[in-house]
mmCIF file as gemmi writes it, N, C-alpha and C atoms, coordinates in Angstrom:
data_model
loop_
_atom_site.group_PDB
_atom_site.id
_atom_site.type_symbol
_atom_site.label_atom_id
_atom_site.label_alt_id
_atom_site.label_comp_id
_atom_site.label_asym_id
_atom_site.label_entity_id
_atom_site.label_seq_id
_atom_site.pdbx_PDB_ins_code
_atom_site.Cartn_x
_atom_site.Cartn_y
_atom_site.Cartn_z
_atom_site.occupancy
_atom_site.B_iso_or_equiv
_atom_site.pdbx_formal_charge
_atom_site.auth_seq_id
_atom_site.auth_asym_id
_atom_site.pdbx_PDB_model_num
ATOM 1 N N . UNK Axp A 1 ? -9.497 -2.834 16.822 1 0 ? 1 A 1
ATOM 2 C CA . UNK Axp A 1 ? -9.821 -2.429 15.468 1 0 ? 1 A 1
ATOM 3 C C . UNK Axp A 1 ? -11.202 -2.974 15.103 1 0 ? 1 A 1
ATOM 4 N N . UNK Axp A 2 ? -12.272 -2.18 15.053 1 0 ? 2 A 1
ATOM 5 C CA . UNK Axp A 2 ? -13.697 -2.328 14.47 1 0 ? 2 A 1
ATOM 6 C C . UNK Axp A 2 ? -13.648 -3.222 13.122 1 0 ? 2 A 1
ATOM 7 N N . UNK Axp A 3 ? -13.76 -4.16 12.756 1 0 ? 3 A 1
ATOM 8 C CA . UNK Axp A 3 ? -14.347 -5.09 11.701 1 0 ? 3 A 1
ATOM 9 C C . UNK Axp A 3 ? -15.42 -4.513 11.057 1 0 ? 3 A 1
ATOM 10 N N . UNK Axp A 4 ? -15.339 -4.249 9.551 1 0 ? 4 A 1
ATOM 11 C CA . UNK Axp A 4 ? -16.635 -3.742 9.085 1 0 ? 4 A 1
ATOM 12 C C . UNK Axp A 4 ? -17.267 -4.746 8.187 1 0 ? 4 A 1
ATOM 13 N N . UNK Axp A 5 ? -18.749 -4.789 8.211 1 0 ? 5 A 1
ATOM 14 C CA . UNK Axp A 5 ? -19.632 -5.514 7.767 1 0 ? 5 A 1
ATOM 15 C C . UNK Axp A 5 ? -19.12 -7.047 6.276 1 0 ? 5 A 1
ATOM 16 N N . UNK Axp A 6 ? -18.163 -5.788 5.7 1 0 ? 6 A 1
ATOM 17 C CA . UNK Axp A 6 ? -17.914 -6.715 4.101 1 0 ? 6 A 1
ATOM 18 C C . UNK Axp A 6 ? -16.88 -7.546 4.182 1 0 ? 6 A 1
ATOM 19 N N . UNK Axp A 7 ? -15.782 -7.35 5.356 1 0 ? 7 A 1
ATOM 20 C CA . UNK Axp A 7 ? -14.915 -8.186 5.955 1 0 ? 7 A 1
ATOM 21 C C . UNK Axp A 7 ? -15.19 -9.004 6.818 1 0 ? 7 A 1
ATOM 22 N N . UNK Axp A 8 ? -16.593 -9.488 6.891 1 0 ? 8 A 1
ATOM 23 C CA . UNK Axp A 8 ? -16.922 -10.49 7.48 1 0 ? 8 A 1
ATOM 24 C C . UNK Axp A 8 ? -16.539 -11.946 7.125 1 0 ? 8 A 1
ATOM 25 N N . UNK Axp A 9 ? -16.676 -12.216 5.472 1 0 ? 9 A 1
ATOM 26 C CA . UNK Axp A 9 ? -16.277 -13.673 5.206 1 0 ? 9 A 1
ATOM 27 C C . UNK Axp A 9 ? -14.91 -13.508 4.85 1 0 ? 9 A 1
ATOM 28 N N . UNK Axp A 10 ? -13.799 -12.753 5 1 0 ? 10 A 1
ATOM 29 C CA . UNK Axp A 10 ? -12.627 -12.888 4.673 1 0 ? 10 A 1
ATOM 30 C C . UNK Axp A 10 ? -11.485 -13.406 5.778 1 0 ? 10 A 1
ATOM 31 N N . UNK Axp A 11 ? -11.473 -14.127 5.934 1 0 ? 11 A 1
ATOM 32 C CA . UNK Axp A 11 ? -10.82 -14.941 6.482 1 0 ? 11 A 1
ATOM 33 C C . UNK Axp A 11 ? -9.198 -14.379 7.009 1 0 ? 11 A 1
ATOM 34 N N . UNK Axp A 12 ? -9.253 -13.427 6.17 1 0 ? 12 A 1
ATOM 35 C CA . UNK Axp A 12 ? -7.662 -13.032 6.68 1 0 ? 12 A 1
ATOM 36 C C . UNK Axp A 12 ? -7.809 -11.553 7.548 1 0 ? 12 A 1
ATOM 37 N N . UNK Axp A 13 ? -8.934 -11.147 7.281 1 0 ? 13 A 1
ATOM 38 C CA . UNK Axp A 13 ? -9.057 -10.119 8.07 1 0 ? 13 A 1
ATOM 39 C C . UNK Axp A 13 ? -8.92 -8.755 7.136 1 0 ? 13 A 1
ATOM 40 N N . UNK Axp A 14 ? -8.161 -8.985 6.197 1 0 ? 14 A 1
ATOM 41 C CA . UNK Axp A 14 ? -8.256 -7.451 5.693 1 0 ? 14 A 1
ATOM 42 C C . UNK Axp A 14 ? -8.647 -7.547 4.147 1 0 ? 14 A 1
ATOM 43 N N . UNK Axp A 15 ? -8.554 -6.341 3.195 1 0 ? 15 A 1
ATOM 44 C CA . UNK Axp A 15 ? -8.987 -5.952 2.116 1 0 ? 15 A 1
ATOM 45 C C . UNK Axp A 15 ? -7.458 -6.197 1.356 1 0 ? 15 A 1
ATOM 46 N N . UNK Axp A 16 ? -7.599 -6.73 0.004 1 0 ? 16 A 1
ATOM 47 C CA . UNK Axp A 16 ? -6.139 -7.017 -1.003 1 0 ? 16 A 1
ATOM 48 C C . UNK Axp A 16 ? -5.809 -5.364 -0.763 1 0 ? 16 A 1
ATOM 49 N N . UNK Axp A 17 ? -4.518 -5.129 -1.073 1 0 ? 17 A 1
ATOM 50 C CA . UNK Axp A 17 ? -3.966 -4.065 -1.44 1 0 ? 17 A 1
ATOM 51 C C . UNK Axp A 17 ? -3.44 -4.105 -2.922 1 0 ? 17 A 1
ATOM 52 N N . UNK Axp A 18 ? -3.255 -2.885 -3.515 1 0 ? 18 A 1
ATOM 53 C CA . UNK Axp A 18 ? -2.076 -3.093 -4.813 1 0 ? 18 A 1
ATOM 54 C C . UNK Axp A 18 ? -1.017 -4.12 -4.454 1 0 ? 18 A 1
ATOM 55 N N . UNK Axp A 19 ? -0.403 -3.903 -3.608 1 0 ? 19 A 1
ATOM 56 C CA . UNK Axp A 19 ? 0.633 -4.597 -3.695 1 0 ? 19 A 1
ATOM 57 C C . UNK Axp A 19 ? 0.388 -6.225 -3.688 1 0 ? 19 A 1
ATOM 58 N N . UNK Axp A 20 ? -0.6 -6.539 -2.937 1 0 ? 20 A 1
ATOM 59 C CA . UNK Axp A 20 ? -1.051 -7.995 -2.997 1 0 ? 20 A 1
ATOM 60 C C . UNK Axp A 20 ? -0.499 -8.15 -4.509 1 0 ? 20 A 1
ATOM 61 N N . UNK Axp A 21 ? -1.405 -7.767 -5.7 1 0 ? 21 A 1
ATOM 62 C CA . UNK Axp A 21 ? -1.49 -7.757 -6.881 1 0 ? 21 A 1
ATOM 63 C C . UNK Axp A 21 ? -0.312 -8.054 -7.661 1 0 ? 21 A 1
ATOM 64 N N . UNK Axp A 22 ? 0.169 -6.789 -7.389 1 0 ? 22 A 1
ATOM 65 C CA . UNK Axp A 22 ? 1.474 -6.694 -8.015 1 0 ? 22 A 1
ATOM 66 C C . UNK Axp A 22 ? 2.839 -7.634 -7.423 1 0 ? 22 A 1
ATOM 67 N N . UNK Axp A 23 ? 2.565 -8.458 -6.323 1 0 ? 23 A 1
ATOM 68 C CA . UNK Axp A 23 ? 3.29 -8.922 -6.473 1 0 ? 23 A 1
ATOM 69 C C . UNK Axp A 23 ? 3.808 -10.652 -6.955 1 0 ? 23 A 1
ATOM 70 N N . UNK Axp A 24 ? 1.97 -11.312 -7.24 1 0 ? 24 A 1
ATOM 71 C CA . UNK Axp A 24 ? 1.922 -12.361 -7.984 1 0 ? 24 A 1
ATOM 72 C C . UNK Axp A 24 ? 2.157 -11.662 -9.377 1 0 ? 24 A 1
ATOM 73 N N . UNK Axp A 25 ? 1.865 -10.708 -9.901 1 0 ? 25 A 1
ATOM 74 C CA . UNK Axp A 25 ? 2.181 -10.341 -11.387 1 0 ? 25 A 1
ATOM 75 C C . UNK Axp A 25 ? 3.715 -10.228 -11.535 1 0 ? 25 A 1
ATOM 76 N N . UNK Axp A 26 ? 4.537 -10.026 -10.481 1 0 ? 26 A 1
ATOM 77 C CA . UNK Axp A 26 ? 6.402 -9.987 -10.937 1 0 ? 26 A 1
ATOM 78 C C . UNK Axp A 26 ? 6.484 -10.969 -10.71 1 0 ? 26 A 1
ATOM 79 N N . UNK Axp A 27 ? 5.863 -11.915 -9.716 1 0 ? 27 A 1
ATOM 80 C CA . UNK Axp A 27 ? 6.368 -13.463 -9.968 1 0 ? 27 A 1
ATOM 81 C C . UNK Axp A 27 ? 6.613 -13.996 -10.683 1 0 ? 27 A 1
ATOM 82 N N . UNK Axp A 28 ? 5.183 -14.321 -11.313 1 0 ? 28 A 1
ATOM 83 C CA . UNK Axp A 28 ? 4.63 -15.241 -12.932 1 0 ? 28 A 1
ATOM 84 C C . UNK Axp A 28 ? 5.179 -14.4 -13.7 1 0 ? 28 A 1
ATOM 85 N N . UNK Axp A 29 ? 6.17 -13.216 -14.096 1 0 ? 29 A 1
ATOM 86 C CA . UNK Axp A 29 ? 6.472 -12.525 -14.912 1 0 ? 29 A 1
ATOM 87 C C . UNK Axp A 29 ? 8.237 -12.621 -15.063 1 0 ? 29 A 1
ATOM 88 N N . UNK Axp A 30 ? 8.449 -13.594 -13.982 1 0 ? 30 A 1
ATOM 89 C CA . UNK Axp A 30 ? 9.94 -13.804 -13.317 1 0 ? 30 A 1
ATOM 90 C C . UNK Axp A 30 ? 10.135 -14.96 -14.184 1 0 ? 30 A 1
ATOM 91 N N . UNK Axp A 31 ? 11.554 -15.015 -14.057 1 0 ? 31 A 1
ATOM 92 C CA . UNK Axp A 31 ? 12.364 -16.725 -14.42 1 0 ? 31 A 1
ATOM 93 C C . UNK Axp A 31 ? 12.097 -17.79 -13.342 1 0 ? 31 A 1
ATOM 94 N N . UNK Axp A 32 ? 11.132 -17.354 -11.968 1 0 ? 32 A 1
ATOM 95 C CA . UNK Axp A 32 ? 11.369 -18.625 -11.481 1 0 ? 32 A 1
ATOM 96 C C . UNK Axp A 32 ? 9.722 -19.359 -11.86 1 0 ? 32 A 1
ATOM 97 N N . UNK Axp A 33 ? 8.883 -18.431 -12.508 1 0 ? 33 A 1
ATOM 98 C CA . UNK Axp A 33 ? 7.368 -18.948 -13.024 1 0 ? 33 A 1
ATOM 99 C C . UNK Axp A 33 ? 7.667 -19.558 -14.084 1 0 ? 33 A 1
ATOM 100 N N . UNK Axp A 34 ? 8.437 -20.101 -14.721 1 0 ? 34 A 1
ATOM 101 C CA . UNK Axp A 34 ? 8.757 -20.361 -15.912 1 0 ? 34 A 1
ATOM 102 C C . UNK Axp A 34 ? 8.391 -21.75 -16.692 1 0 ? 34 A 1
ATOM 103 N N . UNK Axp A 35 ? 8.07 -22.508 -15.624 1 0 ? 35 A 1
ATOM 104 C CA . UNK Axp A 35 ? 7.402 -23.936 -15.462 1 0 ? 35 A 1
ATOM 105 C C . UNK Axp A 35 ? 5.684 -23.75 -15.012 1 0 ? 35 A 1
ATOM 106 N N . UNK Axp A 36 ? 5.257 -22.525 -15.029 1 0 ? 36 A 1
ATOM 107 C CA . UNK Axp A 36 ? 3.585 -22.243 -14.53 1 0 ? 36 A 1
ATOM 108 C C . UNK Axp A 36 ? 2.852 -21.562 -16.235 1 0 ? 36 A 1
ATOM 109 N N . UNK Axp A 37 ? 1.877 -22.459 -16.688 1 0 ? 37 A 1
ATOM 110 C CA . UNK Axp A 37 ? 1.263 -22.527 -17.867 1 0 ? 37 A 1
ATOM 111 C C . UNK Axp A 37 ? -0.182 -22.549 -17.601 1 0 ? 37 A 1
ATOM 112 N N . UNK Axp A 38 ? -1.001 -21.59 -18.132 1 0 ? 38 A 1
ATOM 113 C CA . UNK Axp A 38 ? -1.99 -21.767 -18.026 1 0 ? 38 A 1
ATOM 114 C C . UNK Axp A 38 ? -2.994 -22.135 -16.558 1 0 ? 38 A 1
ATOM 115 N N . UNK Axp A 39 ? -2.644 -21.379 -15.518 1 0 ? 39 A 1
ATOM 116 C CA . UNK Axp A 39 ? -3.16 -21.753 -14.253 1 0 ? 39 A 1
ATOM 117 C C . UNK Axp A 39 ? -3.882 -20.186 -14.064 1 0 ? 39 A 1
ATOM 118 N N . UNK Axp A 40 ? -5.367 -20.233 -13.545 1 0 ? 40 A 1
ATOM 119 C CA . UNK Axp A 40 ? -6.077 -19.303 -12.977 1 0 ? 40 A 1
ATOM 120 C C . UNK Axp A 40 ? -5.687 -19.222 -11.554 1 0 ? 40 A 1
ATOM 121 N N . UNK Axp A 41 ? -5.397 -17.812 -10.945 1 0 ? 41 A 1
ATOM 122 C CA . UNK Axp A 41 ? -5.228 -17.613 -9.454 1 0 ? 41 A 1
ATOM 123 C C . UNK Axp A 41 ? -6.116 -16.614 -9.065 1 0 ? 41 A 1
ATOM 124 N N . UNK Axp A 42 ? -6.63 -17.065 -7.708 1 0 ? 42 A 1
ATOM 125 C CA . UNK Axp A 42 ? -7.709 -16.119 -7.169 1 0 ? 42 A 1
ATOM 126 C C . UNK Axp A 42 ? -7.106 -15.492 -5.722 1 0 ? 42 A 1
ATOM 127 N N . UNK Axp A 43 ? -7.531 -13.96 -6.053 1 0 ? 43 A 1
ATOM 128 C CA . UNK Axp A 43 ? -6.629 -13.025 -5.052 1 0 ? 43 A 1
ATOM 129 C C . UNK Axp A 43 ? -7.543 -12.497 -4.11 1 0 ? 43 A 1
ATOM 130 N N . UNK Axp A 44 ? -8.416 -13.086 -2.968 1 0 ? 44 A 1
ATOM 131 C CA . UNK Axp A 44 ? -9.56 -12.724 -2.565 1 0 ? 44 A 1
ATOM 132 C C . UNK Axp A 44 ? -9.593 -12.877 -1.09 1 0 ? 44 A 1
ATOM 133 N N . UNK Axp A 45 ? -8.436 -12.539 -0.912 1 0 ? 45 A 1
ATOM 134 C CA . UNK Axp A 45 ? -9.02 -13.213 0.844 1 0 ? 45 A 1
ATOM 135 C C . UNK Axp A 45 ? -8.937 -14.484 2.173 1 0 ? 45 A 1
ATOM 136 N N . UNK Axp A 46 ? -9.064 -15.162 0.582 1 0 ? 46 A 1
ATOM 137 C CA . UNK Axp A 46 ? -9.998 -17.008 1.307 1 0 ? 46 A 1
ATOM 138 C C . UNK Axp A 46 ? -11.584 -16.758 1.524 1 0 ? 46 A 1
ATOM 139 N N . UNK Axp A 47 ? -11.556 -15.728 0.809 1 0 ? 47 A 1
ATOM 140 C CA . UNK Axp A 47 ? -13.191 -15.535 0.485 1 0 ? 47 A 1
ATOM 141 C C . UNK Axp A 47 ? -13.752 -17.105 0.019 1 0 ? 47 A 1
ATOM 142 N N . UNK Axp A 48 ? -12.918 -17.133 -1.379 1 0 ? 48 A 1
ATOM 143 C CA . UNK Axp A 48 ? -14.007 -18.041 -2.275 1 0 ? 48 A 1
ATOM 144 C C . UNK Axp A 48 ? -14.178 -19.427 -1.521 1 0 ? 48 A 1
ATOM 145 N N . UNK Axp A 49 ? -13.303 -19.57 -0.794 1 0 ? 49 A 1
ATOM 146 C CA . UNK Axp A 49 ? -13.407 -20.947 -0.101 1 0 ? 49 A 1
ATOM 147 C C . UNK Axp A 49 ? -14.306 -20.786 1.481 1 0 ? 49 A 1
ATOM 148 N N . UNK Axp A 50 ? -15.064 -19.41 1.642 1 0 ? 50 A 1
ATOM 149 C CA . UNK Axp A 50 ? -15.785 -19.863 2.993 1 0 ? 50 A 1
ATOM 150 C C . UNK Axp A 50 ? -17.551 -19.355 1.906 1 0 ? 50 A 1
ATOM 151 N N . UNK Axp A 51 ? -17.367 -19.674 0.824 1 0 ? 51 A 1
ATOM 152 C CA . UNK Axp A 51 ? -19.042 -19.586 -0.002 1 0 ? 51 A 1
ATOM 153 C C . UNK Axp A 51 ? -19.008 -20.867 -0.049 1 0 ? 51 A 1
């Protein structure tokens, strides 16, 4: 499988999908997030951690 140029610093190899998304949003939207207040989450890869 050819690697293209913008998936170079992503660490996991591929691009988020919807579903990535959607499925921290039913989490934190669940009874078991119920103790999680005010926390920023970043859905990127492991991008932000190889800048």
């Amino acid at each position: 499988m050819e690697q293209l140029p913008a998936m170079a610093g992503i660490t996991l190899g591929r691009f988020a999908q919807p579903e990535d998304i959607a499925n921290l949003t039913v989490f934190l939207a669940s009874e078991q997030a119920s103790m999680i207040t005010g926390s920023d989450y970043v859905i990127d890869g492991n991008l932000l951690k190889t800048i």
